[in-house]
N, C-alpha and C positions, 0 to 999 in steps of 0.2 A: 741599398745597404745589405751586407752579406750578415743572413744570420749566422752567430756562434754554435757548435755542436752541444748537443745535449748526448751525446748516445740514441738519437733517434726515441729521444720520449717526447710527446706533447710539452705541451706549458700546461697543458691543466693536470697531468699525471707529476707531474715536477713540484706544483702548486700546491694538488689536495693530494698525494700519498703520502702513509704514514711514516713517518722517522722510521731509519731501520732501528732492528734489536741491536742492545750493545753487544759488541765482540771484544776477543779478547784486545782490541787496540785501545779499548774505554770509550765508554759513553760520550763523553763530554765531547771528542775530536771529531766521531763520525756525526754529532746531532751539529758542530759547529759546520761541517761539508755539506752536510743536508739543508743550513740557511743558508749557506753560501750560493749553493745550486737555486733555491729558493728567490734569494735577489737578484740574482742573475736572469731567472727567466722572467720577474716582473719587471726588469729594466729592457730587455726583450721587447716586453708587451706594450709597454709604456711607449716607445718608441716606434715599432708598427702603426700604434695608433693613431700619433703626430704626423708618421706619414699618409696613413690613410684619407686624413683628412689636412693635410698640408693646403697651403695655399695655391689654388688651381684656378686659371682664366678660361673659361670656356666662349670659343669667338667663334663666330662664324660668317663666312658673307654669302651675300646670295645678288645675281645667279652664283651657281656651285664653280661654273667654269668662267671665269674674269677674262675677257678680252680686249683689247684696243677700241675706242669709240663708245665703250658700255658704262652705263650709270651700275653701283653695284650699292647694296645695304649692306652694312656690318652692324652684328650684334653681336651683345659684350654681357658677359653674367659673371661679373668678379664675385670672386672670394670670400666679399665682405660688402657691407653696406656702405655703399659711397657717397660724399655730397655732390661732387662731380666728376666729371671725366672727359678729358680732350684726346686729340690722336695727332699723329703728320702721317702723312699718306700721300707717295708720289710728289711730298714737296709743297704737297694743300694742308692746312689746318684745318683741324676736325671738332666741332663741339659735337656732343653726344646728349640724347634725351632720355629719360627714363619711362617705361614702361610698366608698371606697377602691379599691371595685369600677368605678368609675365616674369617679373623680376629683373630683365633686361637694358641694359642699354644701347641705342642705335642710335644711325646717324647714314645719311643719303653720301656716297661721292661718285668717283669717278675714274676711270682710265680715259687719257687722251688720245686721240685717232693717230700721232704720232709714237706713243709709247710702244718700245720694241718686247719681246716676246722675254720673259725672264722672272726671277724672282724679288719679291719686291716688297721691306719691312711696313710692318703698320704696327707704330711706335705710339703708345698709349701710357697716359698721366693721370694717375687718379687721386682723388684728396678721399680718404678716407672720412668715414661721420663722426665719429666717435673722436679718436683722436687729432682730424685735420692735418695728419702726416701724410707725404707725399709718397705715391709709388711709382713704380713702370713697371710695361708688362713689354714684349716686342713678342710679334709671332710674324710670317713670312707668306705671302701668297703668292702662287705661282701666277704668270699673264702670259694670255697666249694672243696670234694673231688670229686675227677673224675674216674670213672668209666673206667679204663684202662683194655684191655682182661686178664685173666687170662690165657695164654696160658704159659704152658710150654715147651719150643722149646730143645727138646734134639740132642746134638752133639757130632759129634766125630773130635778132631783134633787132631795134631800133638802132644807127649807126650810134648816137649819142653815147651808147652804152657800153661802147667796146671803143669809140673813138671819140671821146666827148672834146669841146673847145676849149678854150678857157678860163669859159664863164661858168660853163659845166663843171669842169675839174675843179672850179674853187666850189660850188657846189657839194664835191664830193668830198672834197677836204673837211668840210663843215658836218658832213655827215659823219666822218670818221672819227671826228674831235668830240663831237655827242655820244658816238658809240665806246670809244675809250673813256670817257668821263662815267656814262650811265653802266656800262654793260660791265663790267670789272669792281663796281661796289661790292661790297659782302658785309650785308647786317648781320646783327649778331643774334637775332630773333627765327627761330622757325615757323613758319607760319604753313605751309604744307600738313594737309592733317591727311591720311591715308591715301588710297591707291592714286592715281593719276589717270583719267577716264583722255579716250577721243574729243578735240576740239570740233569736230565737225561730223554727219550722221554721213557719210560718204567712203567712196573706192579709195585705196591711194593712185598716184599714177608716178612717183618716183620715190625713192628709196634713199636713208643715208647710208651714207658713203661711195655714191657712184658715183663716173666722168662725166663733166659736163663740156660740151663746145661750143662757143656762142661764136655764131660768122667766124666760123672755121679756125677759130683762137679757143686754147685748150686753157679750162679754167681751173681754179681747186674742186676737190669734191665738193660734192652735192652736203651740206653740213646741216641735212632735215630732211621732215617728212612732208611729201606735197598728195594733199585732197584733189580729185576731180569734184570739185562746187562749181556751179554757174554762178554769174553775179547776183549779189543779194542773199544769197545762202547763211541763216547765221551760222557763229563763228563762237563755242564756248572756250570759258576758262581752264586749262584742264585740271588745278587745282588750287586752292583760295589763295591768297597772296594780296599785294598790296600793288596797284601799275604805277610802270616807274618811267615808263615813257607810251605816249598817246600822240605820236605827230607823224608828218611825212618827212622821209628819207629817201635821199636821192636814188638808190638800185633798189630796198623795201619797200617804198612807197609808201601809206598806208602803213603805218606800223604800230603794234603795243605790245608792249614788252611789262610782263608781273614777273616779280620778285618775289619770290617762295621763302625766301629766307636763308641764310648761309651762303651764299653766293648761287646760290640755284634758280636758275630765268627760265622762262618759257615764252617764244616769241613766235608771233602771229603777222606773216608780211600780206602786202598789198592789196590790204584791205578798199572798202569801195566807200564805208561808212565809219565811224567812232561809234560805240554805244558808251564808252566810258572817258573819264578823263584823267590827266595824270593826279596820283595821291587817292585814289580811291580806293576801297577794299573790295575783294571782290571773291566772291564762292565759288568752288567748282562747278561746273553746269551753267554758271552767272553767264551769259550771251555777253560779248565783251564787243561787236562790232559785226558787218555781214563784208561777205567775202568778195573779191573784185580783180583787180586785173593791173593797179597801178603799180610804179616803180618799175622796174627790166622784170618784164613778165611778160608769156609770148600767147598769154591767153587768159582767160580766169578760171583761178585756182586760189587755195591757200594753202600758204607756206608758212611750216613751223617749226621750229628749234627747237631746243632745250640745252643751255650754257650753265654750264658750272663752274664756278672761279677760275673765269679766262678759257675754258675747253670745251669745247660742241661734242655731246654726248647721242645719244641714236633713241629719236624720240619711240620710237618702236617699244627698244627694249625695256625703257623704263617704264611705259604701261603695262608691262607684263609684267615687273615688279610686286609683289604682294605686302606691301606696306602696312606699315602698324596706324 
């Protein structure tokens, strides 16, 4: 808003100087110029101040720099006190938690490994407390590509596994039908309580997002992080959640899959043992099975995800995450 000119006086010289002396034009017109200048710089002031303190969303995500395949945190410090607040983001819905400690709202998502380099709205709902009227806010985040190794990992497994029979591929089909059934839920519940810690005390030995080749047929990327464990190694949670699958599967073998809440998985392949079963709760650190070699595995190791509503995000980055 452009301010009006005063002649280059303050508002507070406009405010507290004295009326001038009357001149020969009278009293009465110059003391009626001098309230007028008067109302004029307290509408001025009045006005500054609305903006000063206008209604402002301060968001921020973190990491600072959003890429393809990265789990990311957005925090939200609206304007005013809220009973709640949802978002859409990349086409995901967003519920959001409050922070009290901080005054803050957050909430865990995501960019998919396919999302291309651009700018991209994070469109937010909020129900005010007081009144229970509805707002929106939209602010804009840039995404960039990520620099994933190019390594190509070549393997050798078991024929069944690149060339399975009949019996195998229904098999697989059944595997696929429990994975679209289980893997694609999204409760409405967060149960994830701060950072995300290592499921296993070990090296890594693969990376996500790299090439993988099994018997000299090129696969999709590598969609997780793999431990060097020998069999038997336990296998933690890496943060509380509820399991939502504890069985074998035909290429994970050995598989359990916790539900963090909001569509957020974290999964543990081919395992050698169960320590949990499905519907249980379970703590971070909680030992959830030991590590082993089953399912299309060319050695033992564990292998672990992290999915968020339908997208394999980079179990790496989100341990580095600094979570509320």
């Amino acid at each position: 808003m452009r301010s009006p000119s005063f002649s280059n006086r303050s508002w507070a010289q406009l405010m507290w100087r004295r009326p001038p002396r009357p001149s020969r034009q009278g009293k009465a017109r110059r003391l009626r110029e001098w309230s007028l200048q008067v109302i004029a710089a307290c509408a001025l002031f009045s006005c500054t101040t609305l903006s000063a303190s206008a209604a402002t969303w301060t968001i921020s995500a973190q990491p600072a720099l959003l890429v393809n395949g990265a789990p990311v945190l957005f925090q939200v410090k609206p304007p005013t006190k809220l009973a709640s607040l949802t978002g859409t983001w990349l086409g995901h819905q967003l519920t959001f938690s409050y922070d009290a400690s901080t005054k803050t709202w957050f909430t865990l998502a995501g960019v998919s490994f396919d999302t291309t380099a651009g700018k991209y709205p994070l469109e937010l709902k909020a129900e005010r407390a007081a009144s229970k009227t509805p707002s929106t806010f939209t602010q804009t985040f840039p995404v960039f590509r990520a620099q994933y190794p190019q390594i190509k990992v070549e393997l050798t497994v078991e024929k069944k596994f690149t060339e399975p029979d009949p019996k195998q591929q229904q098999q697989i089909a059944e595997g696929v039908k429990i994975k679209d059934d289980y893997l694609n839920r999204v409760t409405p519940a967060r149960e994830w309580d701060g950072k995300f810690t290592a499921p296993a005390d070990a090296a890594t030995s693969d990376v996500f997002g790299s090439q993988r080749i099994f018997n000299g047929k090129a696969q999709r990327p590598h969609w997780g992080l793999d431990y060097r464990v020998p069999t038997g190694a336990p296998v933690a949670a890496m943060n509380q959640g509820t399991v939502l699958l504890a069985r074998f599967l035909y290429f994970e073998g050995n598989c359990v899959v916790i539900d963090h809440g909001q569509g957020l998985l974290t999964l543990y392949f081919h395992l050698s043992e169960f320590k949990v079963k499905e519907g249980d709760s379970v703590k971070r650190g909680q030992e959830i099975g030991l590590s082993g070699s089953t399912g299309r595995a060319t050695g033992p190791h564990l292998h672990v995800s992290v999915r968020w509503q339908g997208t394999y995000l980079d179990p790496a980055r989100l341990m580095q995450l600094p979570l509320p």
